[in-house]
N, C-alpha and C positions, 0 to 999 in steps of 0.2 A: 519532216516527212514531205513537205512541199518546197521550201525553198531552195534545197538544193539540187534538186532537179530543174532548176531553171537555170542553171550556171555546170552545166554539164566537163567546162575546161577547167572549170575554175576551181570552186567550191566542191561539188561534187566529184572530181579527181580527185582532189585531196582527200576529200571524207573515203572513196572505194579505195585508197591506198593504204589509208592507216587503218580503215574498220571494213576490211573486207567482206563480203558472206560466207559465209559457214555453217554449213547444212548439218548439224549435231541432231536427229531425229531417232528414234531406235526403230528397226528396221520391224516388219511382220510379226507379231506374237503375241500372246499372254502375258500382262508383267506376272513372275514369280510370287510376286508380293501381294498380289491380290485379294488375299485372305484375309489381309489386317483393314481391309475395308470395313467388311462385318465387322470384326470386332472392334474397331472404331465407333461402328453405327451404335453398335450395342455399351457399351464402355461409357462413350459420352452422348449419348442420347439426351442429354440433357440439355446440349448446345441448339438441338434440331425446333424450330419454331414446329415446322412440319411432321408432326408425329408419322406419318405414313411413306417419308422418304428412309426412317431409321429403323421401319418394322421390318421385323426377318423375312416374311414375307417377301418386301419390296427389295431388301439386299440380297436376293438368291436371284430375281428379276433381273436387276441392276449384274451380277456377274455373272448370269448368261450373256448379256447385251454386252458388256465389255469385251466378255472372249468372243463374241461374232466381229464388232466393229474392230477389234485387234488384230484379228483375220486380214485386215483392210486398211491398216496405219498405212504401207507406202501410198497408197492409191490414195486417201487422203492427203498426205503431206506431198507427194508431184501435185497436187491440183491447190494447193494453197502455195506453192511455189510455182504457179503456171503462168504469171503475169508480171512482168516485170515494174508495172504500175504497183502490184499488192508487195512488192521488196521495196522498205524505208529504212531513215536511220531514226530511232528513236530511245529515248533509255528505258531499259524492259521494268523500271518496276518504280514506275511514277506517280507511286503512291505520297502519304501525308509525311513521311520517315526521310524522303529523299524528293521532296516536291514541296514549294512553296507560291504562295498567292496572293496578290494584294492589289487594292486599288489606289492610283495617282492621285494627285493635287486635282484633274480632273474627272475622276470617277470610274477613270478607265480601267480593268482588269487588267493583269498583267502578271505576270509566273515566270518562275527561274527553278533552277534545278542548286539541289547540294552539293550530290554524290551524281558524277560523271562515272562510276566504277562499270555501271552497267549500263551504258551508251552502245551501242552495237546496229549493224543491218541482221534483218531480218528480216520474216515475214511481216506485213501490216499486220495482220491478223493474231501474230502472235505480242505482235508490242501491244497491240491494242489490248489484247484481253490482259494482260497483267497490271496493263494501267486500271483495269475496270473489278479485280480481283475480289474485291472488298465490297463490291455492290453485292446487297442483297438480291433474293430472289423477284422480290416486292418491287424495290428498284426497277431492274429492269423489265420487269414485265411492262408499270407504267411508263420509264422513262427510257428505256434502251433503244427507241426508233430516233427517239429526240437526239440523243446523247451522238447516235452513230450518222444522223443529220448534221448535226454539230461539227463533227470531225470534217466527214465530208464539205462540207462549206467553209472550214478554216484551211482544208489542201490546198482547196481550189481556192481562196482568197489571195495565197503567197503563190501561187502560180504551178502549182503540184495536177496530176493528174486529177481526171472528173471521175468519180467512185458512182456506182449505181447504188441506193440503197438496199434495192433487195438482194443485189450481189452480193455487198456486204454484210446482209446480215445471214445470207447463204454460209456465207467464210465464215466468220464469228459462233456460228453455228457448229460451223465443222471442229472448228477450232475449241471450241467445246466439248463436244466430244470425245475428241483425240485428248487435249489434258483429263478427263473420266479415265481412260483408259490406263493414265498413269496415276493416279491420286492417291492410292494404294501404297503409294511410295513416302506421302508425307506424314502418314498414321504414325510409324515410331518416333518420326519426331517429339511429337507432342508430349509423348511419355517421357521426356528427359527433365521437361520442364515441371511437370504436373504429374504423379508418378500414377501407374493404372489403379491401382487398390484406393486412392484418392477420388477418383472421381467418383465412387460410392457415394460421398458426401456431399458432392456440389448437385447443387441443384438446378442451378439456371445459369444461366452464362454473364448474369450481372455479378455471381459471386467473387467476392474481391481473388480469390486465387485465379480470375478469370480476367476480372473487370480491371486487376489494380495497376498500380504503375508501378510496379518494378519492371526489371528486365523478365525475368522468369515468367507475370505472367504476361506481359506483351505477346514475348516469344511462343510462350501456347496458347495466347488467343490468335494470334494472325496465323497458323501453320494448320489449327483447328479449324478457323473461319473460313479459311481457303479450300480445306475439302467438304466442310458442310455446304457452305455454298456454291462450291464446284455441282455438287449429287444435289443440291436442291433446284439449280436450276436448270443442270441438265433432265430430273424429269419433268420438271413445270412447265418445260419450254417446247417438250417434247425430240427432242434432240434425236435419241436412237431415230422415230419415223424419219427424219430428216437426212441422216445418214444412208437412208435403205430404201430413200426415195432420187438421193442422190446417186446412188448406186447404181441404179434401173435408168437413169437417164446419162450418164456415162459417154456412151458412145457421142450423144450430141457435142458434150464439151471438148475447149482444147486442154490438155494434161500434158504439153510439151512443159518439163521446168524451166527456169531461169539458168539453171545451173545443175550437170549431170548428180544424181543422189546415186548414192555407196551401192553396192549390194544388196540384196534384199527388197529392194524397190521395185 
């Protein structure tokens, strides 16, 4: 995210030639799929720490606010692709399955990747939040200023652009948001692994159909955990205000992209 932007002829030609940008965004709308939100909430409710993110209630709340901020996907996605400082190369899903860590002979940290499969440019904002997927909501409440400090000072160590943090956590925020809008979309996953009339029986999310290590239930906890903590922390964090406070200030920012987006934008 940093280094190669300091060798612009070099390294970074080479990275913009073979890993292009490519703006894959879906353009203004309602996902279709939206409904299987609810019945997610409801279904496995048993995964939710937060009783009050998986009440019907708060799931009727939650798909009004999806369909207003859906309204508004281009105009979020030009302003998270507005700076060519917020466009990196990182791999989108640098999690514990395809990331490793260890320290030297001297104590040093140090990290290497597995799988290159998902190496790409993108937004920052969007590498970032799939590296961060798996944090709970607990997490980042107390560590997510840290966390996104952190980054910011390893950019700028290897010689990468200087990030503001409340910018970034504006983005991150946004970025938020915008994946709510889709998350609707990874509810039938889960049902392949863990089938719906089953989750009658579970009761918490340490249950071995949840917790264990097979493939099956890895595969429904990470695809689960992803939309539970997607909705848990987009309302803990308050996110929609943030989206419709961003909205209202609009005119001050610049929203030129890095790169012309499709139709619909």
């Amino acid at each position: 995210m940093g280094w190669y932007k300091t060798d612009a002829a070099g390294v970074g030609k080479e990275l913009n030639e073979n890993f292009p940008l490519t703006l894959r965004v879906a353009p203004n709308g309602t996902n279709p799929m939206l409904p299987a939100l609810a019945k997610f909430a409801s279904t496995c409710h048993c995964l939710f720490d937060d009783a009050s993110v998986s009440s019907e209630s708060y799931q009727k709340q939650l798909a009004a606010e999806i369909a207003d901020i859906s309204a508004h996907r281009g105009t979020i996605s030009k302003y998270l692709h507005s700076d060519a400082d917020y466009i990196g190369y990182s791999h989108s899903n640098a999690n514990i399955d395809n990331a490793y860590w260890w320290r030297d002979e001297a104590g040093t940290l140090k990290c290497g990747l597995i799988d290159f499969g998902g190496y790409s440019c993108a937004s920052v904002t969007a590498l970032l939040a799939t590296g961060l997927f798996s944090a709970e909501a607990e997490t980042m409440e107390k560590h997510g200023d840290t966390l996104f400090q952190a980054f910011i000072d390893g950019v700028a160590s290897m010689g990468g652009p200087t990030y503001h943090l409340d910018e970034l956590r504006l983005r991150m925020t946004l970025e938020l948001a915008f994946t709510t809008t889709n998350i609707a979309g990874v509810c039938p996953i889960v049902y392949k692994y863990i089938k719906n009339a089953e989750w009658a029986s579970i009761k918490d999310r340490h249950d071995e159909r949840v917790a264990g290590r097979d493939m099956n239930a890895f595969l429904a906890r990470s695809n689960a955990m992803y939309v539970v903590n997607t909705v848990t922390r987009y309302k803990r964090q308050g996110a929609y205000q943030t989206v419709k406070d961003f909205l209202r200030t609009l005119d001050t920012r610049q929203v030129t992209p890095v790169l012309p987006l499709g139709p619909g934008f």
